[in-house]
C-alpha positions as CSV (number, residue, x, y, z in Angstrom):
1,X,83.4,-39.4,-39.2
2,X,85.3,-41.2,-41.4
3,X,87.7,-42.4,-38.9
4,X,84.7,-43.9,-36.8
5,X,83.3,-46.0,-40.3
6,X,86.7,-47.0,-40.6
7,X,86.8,-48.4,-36.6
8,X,83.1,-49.4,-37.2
9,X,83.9,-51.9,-39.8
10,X,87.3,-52.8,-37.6
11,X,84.4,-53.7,-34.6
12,X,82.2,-55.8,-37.1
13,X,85.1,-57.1,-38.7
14,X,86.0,-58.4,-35.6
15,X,83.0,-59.6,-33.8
16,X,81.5,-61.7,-36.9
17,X,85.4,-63.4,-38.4
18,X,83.9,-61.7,-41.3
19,X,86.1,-59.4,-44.2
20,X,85.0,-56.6,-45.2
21,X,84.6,-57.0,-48.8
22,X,85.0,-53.4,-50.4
23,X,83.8,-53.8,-53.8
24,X,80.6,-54.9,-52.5
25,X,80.7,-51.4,-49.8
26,X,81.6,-49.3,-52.5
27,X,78.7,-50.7,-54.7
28,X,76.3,-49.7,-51.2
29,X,77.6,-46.6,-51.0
30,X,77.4,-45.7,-54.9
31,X,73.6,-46.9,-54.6
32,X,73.0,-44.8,-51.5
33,X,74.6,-41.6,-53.2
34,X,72.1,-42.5,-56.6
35,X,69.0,-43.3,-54.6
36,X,69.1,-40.1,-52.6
37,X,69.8,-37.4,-55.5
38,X,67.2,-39.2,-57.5
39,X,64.8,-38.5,-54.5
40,X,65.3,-34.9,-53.9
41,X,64.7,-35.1,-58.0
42,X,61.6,-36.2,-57.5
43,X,60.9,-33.4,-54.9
44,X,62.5,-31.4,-56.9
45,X,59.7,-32.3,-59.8
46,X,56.7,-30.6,-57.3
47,X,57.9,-27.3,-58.4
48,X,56.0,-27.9,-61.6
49,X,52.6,-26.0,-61.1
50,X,50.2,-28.1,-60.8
51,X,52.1,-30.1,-58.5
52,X,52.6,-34.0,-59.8
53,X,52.5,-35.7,-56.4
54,X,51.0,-34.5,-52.6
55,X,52.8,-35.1,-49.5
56,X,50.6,-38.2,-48.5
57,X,51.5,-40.3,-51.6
58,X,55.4,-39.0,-50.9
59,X,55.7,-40.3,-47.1
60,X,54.8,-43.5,-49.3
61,X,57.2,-43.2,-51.8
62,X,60.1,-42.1,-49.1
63,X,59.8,-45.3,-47.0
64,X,61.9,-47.4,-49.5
65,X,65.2,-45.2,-49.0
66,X,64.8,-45.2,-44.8
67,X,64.8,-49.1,-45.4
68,X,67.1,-49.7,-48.4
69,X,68.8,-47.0,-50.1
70,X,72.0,-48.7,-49.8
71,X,70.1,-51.4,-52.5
72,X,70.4,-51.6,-56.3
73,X,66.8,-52.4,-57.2
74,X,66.2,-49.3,-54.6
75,X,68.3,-46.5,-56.8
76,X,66.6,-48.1,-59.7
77,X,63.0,-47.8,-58.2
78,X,64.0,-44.0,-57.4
79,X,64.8,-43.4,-60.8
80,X,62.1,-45.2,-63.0
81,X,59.6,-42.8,-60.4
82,X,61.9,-40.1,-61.3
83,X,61.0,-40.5,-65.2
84,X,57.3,-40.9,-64.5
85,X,57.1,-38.0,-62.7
86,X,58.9,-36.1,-65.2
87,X,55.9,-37.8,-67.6
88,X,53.5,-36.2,-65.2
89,X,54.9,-32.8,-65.1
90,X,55.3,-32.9,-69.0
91,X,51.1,-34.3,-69.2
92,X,49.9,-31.7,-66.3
93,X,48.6,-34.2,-64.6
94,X,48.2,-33.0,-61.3
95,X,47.8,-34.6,-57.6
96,X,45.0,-32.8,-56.6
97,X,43.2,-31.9,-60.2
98,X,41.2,-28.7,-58.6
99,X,44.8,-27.2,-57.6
100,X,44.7,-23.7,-56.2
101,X,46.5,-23.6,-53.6
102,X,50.2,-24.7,-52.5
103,X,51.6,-25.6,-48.7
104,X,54.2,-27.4,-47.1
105,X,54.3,-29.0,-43.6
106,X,57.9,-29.0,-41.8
107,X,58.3,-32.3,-39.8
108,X,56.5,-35.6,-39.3
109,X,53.1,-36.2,-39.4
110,X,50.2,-37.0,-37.6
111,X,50.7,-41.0,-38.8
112,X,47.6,-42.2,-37.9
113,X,45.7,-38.8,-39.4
114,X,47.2,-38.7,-42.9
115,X,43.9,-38.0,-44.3
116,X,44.4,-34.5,-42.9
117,X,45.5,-34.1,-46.1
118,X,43.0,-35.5,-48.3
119,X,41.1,-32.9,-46.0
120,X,43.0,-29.8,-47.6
121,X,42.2,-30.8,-50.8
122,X,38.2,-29.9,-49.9
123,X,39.8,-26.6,-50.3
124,X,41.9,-27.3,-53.5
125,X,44.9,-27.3,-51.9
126,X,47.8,-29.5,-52.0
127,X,50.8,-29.9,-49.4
128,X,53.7,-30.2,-52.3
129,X,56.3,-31.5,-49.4
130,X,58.1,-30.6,-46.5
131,X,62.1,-30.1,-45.4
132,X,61.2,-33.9,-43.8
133,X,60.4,-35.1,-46.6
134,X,62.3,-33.9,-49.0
135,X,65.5,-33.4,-46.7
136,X,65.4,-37.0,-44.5
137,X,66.3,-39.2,-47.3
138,X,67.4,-36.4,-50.2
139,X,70.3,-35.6,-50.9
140,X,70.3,-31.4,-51.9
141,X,72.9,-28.7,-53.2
142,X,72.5,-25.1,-53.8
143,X,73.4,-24.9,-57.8
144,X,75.2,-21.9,-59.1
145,X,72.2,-20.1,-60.2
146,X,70.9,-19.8,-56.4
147,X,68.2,-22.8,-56.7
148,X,68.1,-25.6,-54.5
149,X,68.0,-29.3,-56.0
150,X,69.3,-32.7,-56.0
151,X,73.1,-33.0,-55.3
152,X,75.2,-34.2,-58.2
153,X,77.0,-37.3,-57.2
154,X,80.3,-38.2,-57.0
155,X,80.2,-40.6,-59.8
156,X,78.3,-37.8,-62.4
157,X,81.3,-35.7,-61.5
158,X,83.6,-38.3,-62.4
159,X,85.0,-39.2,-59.0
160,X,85.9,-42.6,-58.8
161,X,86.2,-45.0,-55.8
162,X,88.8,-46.9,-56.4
163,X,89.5,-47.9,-52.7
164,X,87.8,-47.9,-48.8
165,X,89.0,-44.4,-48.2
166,X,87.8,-42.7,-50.5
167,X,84.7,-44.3,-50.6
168,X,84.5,-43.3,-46.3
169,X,85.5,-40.3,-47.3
170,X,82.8,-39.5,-49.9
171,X,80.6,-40.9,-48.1
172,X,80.7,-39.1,-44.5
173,X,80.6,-35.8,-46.8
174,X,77.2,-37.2,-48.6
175,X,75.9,-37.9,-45.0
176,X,76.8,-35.2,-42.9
177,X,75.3,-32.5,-45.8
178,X,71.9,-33.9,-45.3
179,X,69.8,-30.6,-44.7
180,X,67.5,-32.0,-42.4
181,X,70.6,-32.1,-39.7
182,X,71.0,-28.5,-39.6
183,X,68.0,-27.9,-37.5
184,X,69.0,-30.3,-34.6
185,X,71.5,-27.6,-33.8
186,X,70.6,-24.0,-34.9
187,X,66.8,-22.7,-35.9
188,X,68.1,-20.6,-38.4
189,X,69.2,-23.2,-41.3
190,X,66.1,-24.9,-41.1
191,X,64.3,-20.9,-40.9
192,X,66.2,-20.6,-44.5
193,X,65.6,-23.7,-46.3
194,X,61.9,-23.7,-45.5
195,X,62.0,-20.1,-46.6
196,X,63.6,-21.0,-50.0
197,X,60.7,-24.4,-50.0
198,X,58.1,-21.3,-50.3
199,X,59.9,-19.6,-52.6
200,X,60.7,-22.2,-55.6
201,X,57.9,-24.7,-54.6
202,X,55.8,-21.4,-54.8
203,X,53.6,-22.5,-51.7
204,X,51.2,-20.1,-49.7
205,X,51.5,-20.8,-46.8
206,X,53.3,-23.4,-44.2
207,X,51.0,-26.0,-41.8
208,X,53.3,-26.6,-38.6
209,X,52.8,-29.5,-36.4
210,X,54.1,-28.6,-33.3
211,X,55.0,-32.7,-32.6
212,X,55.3,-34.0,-29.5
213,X,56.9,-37.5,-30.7
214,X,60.0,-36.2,-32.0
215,X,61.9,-33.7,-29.5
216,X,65.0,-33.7,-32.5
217,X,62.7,-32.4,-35.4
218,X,60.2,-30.0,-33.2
219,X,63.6,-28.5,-31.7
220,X,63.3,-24.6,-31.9
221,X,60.1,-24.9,-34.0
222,X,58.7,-21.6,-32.4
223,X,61.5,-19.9,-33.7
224,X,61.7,-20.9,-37.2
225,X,57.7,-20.0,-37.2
226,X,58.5,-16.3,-35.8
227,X,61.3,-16.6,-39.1
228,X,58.4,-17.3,-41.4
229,X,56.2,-15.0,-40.0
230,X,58.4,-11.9,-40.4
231,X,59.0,-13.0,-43.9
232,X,55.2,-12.4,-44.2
233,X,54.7,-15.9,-44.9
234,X,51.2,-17.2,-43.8
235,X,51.8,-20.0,-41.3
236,X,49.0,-22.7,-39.4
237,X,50.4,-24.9,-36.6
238,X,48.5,-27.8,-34.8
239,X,49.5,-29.9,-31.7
240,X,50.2,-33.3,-32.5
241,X,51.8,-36.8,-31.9
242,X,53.1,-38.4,-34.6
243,X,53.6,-41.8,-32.0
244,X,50.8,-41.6,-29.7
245,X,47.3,-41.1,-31.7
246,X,45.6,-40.2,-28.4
247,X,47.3,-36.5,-28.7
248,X,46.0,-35.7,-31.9
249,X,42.4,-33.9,-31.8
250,X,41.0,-34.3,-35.6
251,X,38.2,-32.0,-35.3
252,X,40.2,-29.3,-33.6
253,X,43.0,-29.4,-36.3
254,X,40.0,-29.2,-38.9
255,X,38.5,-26.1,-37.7
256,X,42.2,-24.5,-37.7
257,X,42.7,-25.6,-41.4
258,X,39.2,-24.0,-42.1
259,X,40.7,-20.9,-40.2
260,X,43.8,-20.9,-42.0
261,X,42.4,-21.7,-45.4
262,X,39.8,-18.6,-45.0
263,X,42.9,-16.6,-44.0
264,X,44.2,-17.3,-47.7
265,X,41.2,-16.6,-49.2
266,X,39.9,-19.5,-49.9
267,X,36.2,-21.4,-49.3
268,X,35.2,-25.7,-49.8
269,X,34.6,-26.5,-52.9
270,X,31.4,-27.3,-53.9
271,X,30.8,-31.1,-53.8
């Protein structure tokens, strides 16, 4: 991978009579490395019991690294969030004040049904995130006690990047490590990590939506709910498309969260 950045910026070189100018890339690629780790911190924040932020205010807060994570006022954005969600978690204050119940999703969702999720919280549950949303733009290492959470960068470790090389170099390593990859191949890495997203994000049960619009994401999906099952995690899925609203049935996936939420025990709140 590194060889192909290398001939990439050879082809653009080329095409536009324009230099690459490597302090500048370097600069990108040390903002891309901060605003990513400072993201997964943030996930990493919804351990915290009750949960500071819920998934529909995090596909918000997300957005900015798809478009310009490569960006200084981006990595700074990521971080003054990260500090007032620490100031959240520190207060209690909590996404969903009646909290009593924790799940994740796995891939996209239903875009134009988001307030599926302001639907949960009838029940006083919160979704606390999802692989996709933690794992598309974070950047995530296993830490020597066995936990999983935000990847120290090169620059924290002291690594410098003095030249285009090194900085390629760093860089494919940074991208390629991205969880969310894994499960394009193989069910089983994705079966783990959403394993270990119960386990430290202490969630009850997972909500799959079995997505039509992305084949990439919703690749072995069955599988990794047969995973979850046998670990004798509860698990709801729903049909879906997160590009075409006309495949989404809102009162269908309803009456399947009312299912699922009596299966954990739970009844609405009381208005």
């Amino acid at each position: 991978m590194t060889n192909q950045l290398h001939e990439a910026i050879e082809y653009v070189e080329k095409v536009t009579g324009r230099k690459c100018d490597d302090e500048r890339l370097i600069r990108a690629i040390q903002n891309e490395m901060r605003a990513t780790s400072l993201w997964a911190e943030v996930c990493s924040l919804n351990k915290a019991v009750p949960a500071p932020l819920d998934e529909k205010t995090m596909f918000a807060l997300y957005a900015l690294a798809t478009l310009h994570k490569s960006s200084q006022w981006c990595a700074d954005f990521y971080e003054e969030l990260r500090d007032e969600v620490k100031d959240r978690v520190a207060r209690g204050i909590a996404a969903v004040p009646n909290e009593r119940c924790r799940v994740i999703t796995d891939v996209q969702p239903p875009w134009g049904f988001l307030r599926i999720f302001r639907y949960l919280e009838q029940y006083g549950a919160v979704s606390v995130g999802s692989l996709y949303s933690f794992g598309l733009m974070g950047a995530w290492e296993t830490k020597p006690d066995g936990s999983w959470d935000a990847r120290t960068t090169p620059m924290d470790q002291g690594i410098e990047m003095k030249d285009r090389d090194t900085a390629l170099r760093l860089y494919a390593d940074w991208s390629l490590a991205k969880p969310i990859l894994a499960g394009f191949y193989d069910s089983q890495p994705k079966s783990e990590m959403m394993k270990t997203i119960v386990r430290e994000w202490k969630a009850d049960g997972v909500m799959m939506h079995l997505n039509r619009g992305c084949e990439g994401l919703s690749l072995n999906i069955m599988e990794n709910r047969l995973d979850l099952v046998k670990a004798g995690i509860p698990v709801m899925t729903y049909e879906g498309n997160m590009g075409d609203e006309r495949e989404f049935d809102e009162g269908r996936t309803q009456a399947r969260v009312d299912a699922f939420m009596e299966q954990l025990g739970l009844k609405k709140l009381a208005a």
